[in-house]
C-alpha positions in Angstrom: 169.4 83.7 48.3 166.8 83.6 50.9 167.9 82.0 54.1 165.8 79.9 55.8 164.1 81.1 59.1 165.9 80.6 62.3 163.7 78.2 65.0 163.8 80.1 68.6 162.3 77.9 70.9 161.2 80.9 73.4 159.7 82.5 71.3 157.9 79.9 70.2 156.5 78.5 73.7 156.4 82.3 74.9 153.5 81.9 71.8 152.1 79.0 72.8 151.6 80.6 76.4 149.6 83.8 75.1 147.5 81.4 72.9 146.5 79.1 75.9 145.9 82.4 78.0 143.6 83.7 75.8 140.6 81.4 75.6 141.0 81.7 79.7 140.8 86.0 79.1 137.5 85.8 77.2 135.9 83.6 80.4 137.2 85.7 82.7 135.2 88.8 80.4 132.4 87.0 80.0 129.4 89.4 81.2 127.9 88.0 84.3 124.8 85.8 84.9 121.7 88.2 84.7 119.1 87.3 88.5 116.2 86.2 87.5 114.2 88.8 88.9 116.3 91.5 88.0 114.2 94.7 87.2 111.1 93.3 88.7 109.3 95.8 91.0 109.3 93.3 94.7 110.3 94.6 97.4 110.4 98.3 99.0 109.9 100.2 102.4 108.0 99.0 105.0 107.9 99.2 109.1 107.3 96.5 111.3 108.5 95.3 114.5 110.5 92.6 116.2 109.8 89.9 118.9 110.9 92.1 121.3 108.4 94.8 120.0 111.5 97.5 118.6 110.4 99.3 115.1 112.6 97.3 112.2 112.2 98.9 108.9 113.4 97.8 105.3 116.5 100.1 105.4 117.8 98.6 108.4 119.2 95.5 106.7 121.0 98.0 103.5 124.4 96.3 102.7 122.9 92.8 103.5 121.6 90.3 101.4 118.0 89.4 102.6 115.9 86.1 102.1 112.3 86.8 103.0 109.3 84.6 103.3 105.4 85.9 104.1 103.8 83.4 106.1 101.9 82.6 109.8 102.5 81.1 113.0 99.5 79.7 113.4 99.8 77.2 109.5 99.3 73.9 110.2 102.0 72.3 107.0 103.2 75.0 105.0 105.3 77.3 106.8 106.7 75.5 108.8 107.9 73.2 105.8 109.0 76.1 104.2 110.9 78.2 106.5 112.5 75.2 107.7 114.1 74.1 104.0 114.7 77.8 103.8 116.4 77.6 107.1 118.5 74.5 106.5 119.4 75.5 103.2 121.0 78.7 104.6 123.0 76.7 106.8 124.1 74.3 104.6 125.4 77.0 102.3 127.0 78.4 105.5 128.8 75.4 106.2 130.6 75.5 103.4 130.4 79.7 103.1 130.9 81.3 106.3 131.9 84.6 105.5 129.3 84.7 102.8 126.4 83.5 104.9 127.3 85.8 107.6 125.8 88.7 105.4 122.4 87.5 105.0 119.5 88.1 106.7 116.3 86.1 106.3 113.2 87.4 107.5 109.9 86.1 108.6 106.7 88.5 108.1 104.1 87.5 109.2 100.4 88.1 107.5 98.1 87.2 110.4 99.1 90.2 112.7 95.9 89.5 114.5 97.3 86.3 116.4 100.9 86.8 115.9 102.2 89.0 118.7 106.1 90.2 118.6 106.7 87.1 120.7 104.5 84.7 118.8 106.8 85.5 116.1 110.1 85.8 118.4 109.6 82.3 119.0 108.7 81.0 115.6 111.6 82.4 114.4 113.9 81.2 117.4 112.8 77.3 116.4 114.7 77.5 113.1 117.8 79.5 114.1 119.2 82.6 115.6 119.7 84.4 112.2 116.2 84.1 111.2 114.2 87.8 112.4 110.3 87.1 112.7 108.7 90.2 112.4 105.0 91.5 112.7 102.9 94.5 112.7 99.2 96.6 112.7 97.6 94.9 109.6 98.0 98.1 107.8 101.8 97.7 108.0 101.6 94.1 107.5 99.6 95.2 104.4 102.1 97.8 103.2 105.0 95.2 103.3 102.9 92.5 101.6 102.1 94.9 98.5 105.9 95.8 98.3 106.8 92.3 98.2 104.0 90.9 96.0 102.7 88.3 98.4 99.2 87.2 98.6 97.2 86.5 101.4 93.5 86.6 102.5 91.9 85.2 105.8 90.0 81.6 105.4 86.6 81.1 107.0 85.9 80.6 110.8 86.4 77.3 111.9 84.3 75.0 114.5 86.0 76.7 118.0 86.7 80.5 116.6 90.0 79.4 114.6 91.0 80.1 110.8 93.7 79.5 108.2 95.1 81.8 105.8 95.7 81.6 102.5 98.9 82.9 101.1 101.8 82.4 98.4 104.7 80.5 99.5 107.9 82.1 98.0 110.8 83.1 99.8 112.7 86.0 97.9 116.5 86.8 97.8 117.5 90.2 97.4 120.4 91.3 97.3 122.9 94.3 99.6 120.5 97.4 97.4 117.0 95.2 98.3 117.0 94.6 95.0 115.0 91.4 93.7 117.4 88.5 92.6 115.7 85.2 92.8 113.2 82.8 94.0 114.8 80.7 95.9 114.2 76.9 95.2 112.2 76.0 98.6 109.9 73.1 97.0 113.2 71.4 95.8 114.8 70.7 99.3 117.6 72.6 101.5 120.2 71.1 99.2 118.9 73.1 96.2 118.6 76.0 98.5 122.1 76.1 99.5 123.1 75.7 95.9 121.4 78.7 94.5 122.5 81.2 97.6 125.7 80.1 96.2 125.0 80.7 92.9 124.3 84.3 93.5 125.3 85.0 97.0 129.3 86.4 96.2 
């Protein structure tokens, strides 16, 4: 005669316990969110130099995560609109991510090194925040770092009274500790957005 099975209630919930944990194992395995620039060829060398005139190239900011933008001193709208969402987005996501905001470094290269002197750019830079780095160059270096980066510029025509305008993309790049391309960050969507996709990827 068969006996009927014996009911251990440990073992029983010690079952239930490995079935919850398991769903929770497979998350945690889960293969990571992909950038959405990964493998795309922005970014590489270049040498430049600070508001205070010192030579600052590319592999000076290894191990940190960078944001940079390409834009001019001189832009009437755009640049300032831009680096300033940038900017507040950053310290939004600071706010709330201190240790994580510490390692980033957002940049600002110019692409009108015929106006915008080391301290032109110094104090660009300085009206949005101590982290931000405003950098410039000879146009052949400004060049060089625009081609690495995949930003477009091109001088406008001469207005009345000898000034001009440029024309340029407007895309401020994360990249992450290697200066590897990782996104585009959300700059026409407001600081808010900002913040939320540097801490998206920004771990």
């Amino acid at each position: 005669m068969i006996k009927p099975a014996t009911f251990k209630p440990k073992t029983f919930l010690a079952g239930l316990a490995l079935a919850a944990a398991l769903p929770l194992a497979a998350c945690n395995s889960a293969p990571k969110e992909e950038p959405p620039l990964a493998g795309a060829k922005i970014g590489g060398p270049f040498t430049l130099v600070d508001h205070t005139g010192k030579t600052v190239e590319w592999k000076d900011f290894a191990g940190k995560w960078r944001i940079v933008y390409f834009g001019y001193t001189w832009c009437p709208d755009a640049c300032p609109l831009d680096v300033g969402v940038m900017m507040n987005g950053l310290h939004k996501f600071a706010h709330d991510h201190p240790q994580q905001a510490a390692q980033i470094r957002p940049l600002f290269i110019t692409i009108d090194p015929e106006r915008d002197t080391p301290a032109r750019v110094g104090e660009f830079a300085a009206a949005f925040g101590p982290e931000l780095t405003g950098l410039t160059g000879s146009a052949a270096q400004v060049d060089q770092a625009a081609k690495a980066f995949v930003a477009y510029y091109a001088r406008g025509k001469n207005m009345p009274g000898g000034g001009y305008l440029m024309d340029h993309s407007r895309i401020a790049y994360l990249m992450d500790p290697a200066g590897q391309p990782v996104a585009m960050l959300p700059i026409d969507k407001g600081p808010e957005a900002v913040a939320a996709d540097l801490a998206r990827w920004v771990r």
